[in-house]
The first five atom37 places (N, CA, C, CB, O) and aatype in JSON, in Angstrom:
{
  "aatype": [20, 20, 20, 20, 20, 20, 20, 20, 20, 20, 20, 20, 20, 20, 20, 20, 20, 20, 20, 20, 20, 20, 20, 20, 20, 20, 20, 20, 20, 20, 20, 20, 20, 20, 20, 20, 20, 20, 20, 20, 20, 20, 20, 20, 20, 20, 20, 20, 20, 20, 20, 20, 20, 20, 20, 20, 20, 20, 20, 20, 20, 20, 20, 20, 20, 20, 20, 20, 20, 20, 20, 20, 20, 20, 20, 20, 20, 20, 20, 20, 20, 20, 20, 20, 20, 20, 20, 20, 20, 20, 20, 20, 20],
  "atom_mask": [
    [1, 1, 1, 1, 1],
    [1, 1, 1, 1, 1],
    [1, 1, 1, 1, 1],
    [1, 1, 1, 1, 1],
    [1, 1, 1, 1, 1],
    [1, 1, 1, 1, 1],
    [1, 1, 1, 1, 1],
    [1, 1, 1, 1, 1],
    [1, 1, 1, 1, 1],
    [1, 1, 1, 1, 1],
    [1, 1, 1, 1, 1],
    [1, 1, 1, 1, 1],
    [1, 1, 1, 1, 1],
    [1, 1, 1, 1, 1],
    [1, 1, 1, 1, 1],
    [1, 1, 1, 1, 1],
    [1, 1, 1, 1, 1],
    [1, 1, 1, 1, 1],
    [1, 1, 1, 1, 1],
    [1, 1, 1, 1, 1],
    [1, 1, 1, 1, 1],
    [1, 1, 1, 1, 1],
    [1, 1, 1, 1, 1],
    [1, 1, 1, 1, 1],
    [1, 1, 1, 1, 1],
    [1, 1, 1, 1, 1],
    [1, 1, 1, 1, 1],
    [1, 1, 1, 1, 1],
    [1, 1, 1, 1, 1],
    [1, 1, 1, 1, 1],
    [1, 1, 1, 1, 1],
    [1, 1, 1, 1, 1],
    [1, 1, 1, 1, 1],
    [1, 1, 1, 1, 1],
    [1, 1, 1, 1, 1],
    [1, 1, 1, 1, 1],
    [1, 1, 1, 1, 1],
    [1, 1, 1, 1, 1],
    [1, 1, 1, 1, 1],
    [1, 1, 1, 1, 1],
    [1, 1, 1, 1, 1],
    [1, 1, 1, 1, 1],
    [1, 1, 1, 1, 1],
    [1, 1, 1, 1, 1],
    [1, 1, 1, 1, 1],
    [1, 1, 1, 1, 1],
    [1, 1, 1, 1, 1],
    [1, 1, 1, 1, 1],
    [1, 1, 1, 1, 1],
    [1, 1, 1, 1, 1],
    [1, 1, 1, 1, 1],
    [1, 1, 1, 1, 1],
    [1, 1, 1, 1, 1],
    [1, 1, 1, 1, 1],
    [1, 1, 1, 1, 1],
    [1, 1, 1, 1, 1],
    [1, 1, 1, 1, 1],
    [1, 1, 1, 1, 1],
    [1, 1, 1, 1, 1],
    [1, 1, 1, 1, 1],
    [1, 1, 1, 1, 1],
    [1, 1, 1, 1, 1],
    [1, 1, 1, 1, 1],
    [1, 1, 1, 1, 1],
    [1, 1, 1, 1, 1],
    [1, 1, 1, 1, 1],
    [1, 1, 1, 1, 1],
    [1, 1, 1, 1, 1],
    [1, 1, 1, 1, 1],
    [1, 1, 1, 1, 1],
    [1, 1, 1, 1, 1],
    [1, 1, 1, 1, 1],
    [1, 1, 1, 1, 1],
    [1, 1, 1, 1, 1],
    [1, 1, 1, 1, 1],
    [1, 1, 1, 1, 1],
    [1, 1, 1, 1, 1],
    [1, 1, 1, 1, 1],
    [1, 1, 1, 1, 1],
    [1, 1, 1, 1, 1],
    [1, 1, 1, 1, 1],
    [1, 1, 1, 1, 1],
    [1, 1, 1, 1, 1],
    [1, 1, 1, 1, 1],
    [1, 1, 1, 1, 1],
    [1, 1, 1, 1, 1],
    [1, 1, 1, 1, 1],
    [1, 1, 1, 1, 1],
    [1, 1, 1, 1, 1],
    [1, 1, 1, 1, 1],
    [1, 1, 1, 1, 1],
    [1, 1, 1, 1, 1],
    [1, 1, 1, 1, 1]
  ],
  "atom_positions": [
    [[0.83, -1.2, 0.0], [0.0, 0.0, 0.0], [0.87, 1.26, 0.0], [-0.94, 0.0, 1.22], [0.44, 2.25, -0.6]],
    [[2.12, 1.33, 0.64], [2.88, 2.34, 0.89], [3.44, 2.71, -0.12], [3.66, 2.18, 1.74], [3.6, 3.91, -0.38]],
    [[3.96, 1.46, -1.09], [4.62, 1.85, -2.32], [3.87, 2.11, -3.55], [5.5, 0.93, -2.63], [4.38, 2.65, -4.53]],
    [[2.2, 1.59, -3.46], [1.46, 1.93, -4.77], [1.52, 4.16, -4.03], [-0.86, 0.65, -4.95], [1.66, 5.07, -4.84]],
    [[1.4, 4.39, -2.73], [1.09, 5.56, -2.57], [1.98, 6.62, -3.13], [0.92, 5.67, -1.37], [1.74, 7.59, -3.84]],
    [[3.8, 5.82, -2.23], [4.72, 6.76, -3.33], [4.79, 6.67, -4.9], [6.14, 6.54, -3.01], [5.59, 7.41, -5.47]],
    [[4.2, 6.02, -5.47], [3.72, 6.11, -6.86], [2.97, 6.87, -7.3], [3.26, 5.27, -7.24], [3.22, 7.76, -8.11]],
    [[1.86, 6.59, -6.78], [1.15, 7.58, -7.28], [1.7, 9.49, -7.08], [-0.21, 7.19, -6.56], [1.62, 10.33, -7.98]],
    [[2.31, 9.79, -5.38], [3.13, 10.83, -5.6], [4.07, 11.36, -6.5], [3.56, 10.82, -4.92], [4.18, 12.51, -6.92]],
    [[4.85, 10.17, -6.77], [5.69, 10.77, -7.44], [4.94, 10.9, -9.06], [7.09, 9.96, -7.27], [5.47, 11.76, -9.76]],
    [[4.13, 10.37, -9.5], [3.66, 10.68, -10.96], [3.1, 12.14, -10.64], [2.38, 9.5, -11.66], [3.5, 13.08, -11.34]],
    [[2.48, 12.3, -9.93], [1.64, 13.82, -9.71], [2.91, 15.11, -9.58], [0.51, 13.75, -7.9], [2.92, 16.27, -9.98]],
    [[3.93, 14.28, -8.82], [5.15, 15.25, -8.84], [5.47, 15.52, -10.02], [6.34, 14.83, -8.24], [5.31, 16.64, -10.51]],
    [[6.02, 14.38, -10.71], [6.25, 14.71, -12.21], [5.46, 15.43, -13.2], [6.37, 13.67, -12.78], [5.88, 16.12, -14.13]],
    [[4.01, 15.14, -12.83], [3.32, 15.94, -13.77], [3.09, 17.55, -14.02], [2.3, 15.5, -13.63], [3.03, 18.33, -14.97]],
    [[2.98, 17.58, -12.18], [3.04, 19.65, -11.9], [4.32, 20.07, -12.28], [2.91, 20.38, -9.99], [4.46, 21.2, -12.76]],
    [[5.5, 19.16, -12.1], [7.03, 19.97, -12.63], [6.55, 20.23, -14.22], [8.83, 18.71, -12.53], [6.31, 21.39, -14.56]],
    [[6.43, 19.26, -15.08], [6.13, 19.26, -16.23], [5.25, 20.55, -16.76], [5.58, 18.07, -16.36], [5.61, 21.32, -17.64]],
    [[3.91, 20.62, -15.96], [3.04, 21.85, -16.32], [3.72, 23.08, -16.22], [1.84, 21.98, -15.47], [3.68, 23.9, -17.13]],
    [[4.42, 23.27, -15.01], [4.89, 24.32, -14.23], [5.98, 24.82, -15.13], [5.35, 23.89, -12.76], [5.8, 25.93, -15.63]],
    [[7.1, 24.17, -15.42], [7.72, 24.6, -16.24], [7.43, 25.32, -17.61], [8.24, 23.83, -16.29], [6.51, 24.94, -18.32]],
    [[8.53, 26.73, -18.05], [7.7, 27.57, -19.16], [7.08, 28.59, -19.01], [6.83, 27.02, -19.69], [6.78, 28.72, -17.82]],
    [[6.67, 29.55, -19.74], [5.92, 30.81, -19.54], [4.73, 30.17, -19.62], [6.13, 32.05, -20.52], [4.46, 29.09, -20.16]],
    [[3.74, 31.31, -18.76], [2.4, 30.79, -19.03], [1.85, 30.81, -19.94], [1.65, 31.11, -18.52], [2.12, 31.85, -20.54]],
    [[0.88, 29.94, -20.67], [-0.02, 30.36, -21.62], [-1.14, 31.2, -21.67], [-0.38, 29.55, -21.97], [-1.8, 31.23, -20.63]],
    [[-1.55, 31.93, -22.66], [-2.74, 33.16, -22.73], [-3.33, 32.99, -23.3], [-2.68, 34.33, -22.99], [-3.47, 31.79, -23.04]],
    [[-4.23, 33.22, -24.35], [-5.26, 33.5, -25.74], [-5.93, 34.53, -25.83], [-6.3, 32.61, -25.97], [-6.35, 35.3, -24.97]],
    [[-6.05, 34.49, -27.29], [-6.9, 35.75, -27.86], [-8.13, 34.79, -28.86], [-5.65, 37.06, -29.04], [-8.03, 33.62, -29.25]],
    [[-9.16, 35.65, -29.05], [-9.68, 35.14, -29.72], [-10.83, 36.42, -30.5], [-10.09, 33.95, -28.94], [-11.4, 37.42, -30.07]],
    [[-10.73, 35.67, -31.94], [-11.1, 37.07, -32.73], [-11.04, 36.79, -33.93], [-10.25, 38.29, -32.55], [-10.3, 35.9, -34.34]],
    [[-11.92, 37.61, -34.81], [-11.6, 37.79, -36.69], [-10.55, 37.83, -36.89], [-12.03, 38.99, -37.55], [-9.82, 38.65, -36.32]],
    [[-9.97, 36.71, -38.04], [-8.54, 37.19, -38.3], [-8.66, 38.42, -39.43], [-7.54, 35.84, -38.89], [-9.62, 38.65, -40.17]],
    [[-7.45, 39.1, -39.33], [-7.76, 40.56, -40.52], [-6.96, 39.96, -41.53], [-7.1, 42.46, -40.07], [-7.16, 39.59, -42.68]],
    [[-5.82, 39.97, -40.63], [-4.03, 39.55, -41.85], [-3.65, 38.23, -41.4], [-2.17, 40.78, -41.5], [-3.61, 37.94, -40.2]],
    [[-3.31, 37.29, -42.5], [-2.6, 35.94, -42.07], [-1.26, 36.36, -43.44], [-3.88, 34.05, -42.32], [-1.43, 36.58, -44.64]],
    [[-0.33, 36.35, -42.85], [0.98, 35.8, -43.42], [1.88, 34.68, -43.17], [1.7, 36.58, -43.31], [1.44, 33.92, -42.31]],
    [[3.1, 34.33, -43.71], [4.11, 32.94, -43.12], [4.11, 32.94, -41.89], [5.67, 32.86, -43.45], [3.75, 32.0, -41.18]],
    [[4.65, 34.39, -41.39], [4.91, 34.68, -40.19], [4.31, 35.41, -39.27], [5.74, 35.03, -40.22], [4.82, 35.85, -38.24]],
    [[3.21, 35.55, -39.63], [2.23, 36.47, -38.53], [0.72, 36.44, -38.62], [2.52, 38.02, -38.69], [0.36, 36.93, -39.69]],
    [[-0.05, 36.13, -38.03], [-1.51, 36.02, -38.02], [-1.97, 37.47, -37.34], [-2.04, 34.6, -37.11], [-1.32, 37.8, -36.34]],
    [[-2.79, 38.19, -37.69], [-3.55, 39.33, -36.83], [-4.82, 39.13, -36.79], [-3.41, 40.69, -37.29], [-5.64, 38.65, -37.57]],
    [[-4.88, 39.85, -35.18], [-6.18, 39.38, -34.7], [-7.07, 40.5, -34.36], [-6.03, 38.51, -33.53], [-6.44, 41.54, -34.17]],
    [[-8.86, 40.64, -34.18], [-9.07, 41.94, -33.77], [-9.73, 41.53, -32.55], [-9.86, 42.9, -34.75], [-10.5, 40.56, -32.51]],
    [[-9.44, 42.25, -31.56], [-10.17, 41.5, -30.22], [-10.37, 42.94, -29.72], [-9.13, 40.25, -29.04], [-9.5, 43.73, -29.37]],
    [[-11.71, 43.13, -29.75], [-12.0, 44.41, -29.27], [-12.03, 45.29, -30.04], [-11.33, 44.8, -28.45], [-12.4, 45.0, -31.18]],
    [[-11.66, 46.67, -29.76], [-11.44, 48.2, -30.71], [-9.46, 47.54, -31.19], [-11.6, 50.46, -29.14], [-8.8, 48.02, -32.11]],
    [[-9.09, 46.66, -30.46], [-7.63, 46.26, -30.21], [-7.32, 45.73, -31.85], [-7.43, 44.86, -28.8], [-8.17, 45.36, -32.65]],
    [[-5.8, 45.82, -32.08], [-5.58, 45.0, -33.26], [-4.21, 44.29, -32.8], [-5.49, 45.91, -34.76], [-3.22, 44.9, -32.41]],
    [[-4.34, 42.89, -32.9], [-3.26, 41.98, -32.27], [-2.57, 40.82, -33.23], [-3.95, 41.23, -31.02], [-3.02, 39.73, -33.58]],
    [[-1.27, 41.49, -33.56], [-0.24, 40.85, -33.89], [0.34, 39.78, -33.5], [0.39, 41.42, -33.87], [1.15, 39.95, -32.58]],
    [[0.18, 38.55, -33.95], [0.48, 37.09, -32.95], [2.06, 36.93, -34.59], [-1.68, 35.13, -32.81], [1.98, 37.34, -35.75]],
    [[3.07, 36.3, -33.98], [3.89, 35.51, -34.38], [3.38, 34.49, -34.34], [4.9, 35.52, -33.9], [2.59, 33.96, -33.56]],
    [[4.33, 33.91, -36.09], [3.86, 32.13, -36.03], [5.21, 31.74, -37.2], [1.64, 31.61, -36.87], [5.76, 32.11, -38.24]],
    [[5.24, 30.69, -36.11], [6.4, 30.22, -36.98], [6.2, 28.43, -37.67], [7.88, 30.35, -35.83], [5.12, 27.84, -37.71]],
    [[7.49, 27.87, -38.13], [6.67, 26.45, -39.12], [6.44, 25.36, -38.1], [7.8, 25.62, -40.55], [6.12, 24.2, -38.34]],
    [[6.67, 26.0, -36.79], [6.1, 24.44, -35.81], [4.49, 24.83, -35.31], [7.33, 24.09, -33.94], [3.71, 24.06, -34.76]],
    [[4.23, 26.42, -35.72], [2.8, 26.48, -35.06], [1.64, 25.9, -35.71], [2.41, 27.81, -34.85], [1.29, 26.41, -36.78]],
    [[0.93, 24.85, -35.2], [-0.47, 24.3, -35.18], [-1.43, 24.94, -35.26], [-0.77, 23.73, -34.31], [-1.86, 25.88, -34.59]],
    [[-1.85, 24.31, -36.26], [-2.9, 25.61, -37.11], [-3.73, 24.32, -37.74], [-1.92, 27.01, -38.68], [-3.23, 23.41, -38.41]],
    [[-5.43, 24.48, -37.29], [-6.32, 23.11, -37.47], [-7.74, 24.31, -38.15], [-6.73, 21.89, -35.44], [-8.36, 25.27, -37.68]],
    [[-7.73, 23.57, -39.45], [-8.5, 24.2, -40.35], [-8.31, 25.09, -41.34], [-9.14, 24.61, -39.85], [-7.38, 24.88, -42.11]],
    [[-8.89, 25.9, -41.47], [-8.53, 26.54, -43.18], [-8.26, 28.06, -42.32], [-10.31, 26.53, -44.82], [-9.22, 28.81, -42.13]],
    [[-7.11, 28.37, -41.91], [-6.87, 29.91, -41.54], [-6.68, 31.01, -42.53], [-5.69, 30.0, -40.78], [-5.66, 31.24, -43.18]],
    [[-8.02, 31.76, -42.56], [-8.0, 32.49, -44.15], [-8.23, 34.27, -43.19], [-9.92, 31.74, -45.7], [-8.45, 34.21, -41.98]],
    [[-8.18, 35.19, -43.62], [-8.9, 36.31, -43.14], [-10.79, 36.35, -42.77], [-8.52, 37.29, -44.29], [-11.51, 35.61, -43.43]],
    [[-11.13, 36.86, -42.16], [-12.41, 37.04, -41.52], [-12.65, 35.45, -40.56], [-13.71, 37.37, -42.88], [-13.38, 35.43, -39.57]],
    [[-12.11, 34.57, -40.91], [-12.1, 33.2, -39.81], [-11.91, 33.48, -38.42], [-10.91, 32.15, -40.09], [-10.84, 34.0, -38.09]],
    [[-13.01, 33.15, -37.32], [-13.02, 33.7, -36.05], [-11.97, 32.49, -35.61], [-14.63, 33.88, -35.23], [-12.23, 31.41, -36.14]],
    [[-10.84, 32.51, -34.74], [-9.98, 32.0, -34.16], [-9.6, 32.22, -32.69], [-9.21, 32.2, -34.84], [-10.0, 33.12, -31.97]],
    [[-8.97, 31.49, -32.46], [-8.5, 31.11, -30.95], [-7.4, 31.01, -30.96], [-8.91, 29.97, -30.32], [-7.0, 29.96, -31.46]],
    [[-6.17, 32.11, -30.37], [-5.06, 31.23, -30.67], [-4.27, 31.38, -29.13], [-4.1, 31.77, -32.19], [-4.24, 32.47, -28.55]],
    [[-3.83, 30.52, -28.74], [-2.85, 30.24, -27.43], [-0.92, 30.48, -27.89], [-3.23, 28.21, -26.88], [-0.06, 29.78, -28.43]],
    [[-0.99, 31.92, -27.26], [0.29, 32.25, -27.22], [1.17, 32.14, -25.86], [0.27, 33.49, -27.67], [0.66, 32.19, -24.74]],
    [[2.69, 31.98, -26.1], [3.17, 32.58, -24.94], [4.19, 33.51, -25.19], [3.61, 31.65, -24.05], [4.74, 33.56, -26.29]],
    [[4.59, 34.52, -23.92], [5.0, 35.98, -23.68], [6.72, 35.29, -23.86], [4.36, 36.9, -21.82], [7.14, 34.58, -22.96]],
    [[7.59, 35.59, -25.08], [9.2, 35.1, -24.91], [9.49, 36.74, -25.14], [10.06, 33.68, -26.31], [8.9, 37.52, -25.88]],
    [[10.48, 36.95, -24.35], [11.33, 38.24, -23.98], [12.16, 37.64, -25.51], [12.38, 38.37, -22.03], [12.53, 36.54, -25.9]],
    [[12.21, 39.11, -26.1], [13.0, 39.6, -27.45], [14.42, 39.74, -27.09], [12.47, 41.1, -28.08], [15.45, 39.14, -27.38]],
    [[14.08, 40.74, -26.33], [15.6, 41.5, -26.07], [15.46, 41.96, -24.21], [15.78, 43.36, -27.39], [14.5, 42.54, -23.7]],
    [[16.52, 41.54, -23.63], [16.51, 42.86, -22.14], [17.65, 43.67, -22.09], [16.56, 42.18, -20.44], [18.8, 43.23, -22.17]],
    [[17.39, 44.69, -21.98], [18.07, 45.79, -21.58], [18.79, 45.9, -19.93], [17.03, 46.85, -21.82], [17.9, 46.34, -19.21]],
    [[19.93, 45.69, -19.2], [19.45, 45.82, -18.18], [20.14, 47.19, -17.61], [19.56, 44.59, -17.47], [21.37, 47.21, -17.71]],
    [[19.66, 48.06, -17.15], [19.88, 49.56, -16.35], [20.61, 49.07, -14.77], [17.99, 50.54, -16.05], [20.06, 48.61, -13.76]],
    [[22.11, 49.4, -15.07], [22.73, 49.3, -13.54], [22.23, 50.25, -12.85], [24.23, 49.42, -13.35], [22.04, 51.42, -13.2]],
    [[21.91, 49.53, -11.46], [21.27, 50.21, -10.64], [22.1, 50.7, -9.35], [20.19, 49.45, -10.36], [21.62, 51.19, -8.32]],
    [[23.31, 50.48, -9.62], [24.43, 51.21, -8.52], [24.71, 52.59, -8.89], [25.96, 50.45, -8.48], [24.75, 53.38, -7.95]],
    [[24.97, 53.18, -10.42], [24.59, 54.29, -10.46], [23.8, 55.13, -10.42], [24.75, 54.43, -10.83], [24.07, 56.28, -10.06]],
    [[22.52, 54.69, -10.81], [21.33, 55.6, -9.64], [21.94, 55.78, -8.46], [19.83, 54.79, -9.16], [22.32, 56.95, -8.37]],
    [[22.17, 55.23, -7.65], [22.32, 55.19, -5.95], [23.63, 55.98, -5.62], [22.49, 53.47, -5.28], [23.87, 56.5, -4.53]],
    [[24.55, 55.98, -6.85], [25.61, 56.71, -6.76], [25.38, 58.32, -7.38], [26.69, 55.89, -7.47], [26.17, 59.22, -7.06]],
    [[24.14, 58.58, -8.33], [23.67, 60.19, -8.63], [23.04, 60.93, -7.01], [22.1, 60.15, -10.06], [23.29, 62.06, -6.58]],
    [[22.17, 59.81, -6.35], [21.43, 60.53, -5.91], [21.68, 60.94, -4.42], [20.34, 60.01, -6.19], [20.99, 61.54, -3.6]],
    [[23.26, 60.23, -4.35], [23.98, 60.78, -2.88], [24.41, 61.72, -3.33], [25.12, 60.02, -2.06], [25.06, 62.51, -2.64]]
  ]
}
């Protein structure tokens, strides 16, 4: 009984590491306006939303313009900048 229990723990362990790991996922969902290779746009709201897509993204059905869609993105940092913050602290003595 003890060892079907750490079994079953440890699969549930494995599974939340698994989820957990990664940026979170989001969605939009909306008329498409523009579909290109590399970019689908979306209108969600008064809003107009630019999604990246590249040749591994999954795409189920005929993605044409005016097609209402769903699409699940996640947030990858482009570029960071980072601002040392010892010189602030060194202007403002």
């Amino acid at each position: 009984m003890k060892k079907m229990l750490l079994v079953a723990c440890a699969v549930l362990l494995a599974a939340s590491l698994a989820f957990g790991a990664g940026p979170k996922t989001y969605q939009v969902t909306g008329p498409v306006l523009e579909v290109k290779d590399d970019l689908i746009v979306v209108q969600k709201g008064k809003d107009r939303w630019e999604i990246g897509r590249g040749a591994d993204t999954k795409v189920t059905g005929d993605l044409k313009v005016g097609s209402k869609v769903t699409i699940e993105y996640r947030m990858t940092a482009a570029t960071v900048e980072v601002k040392d913050a010892k010189a602030k602290e060194t202007k403002k003595k």
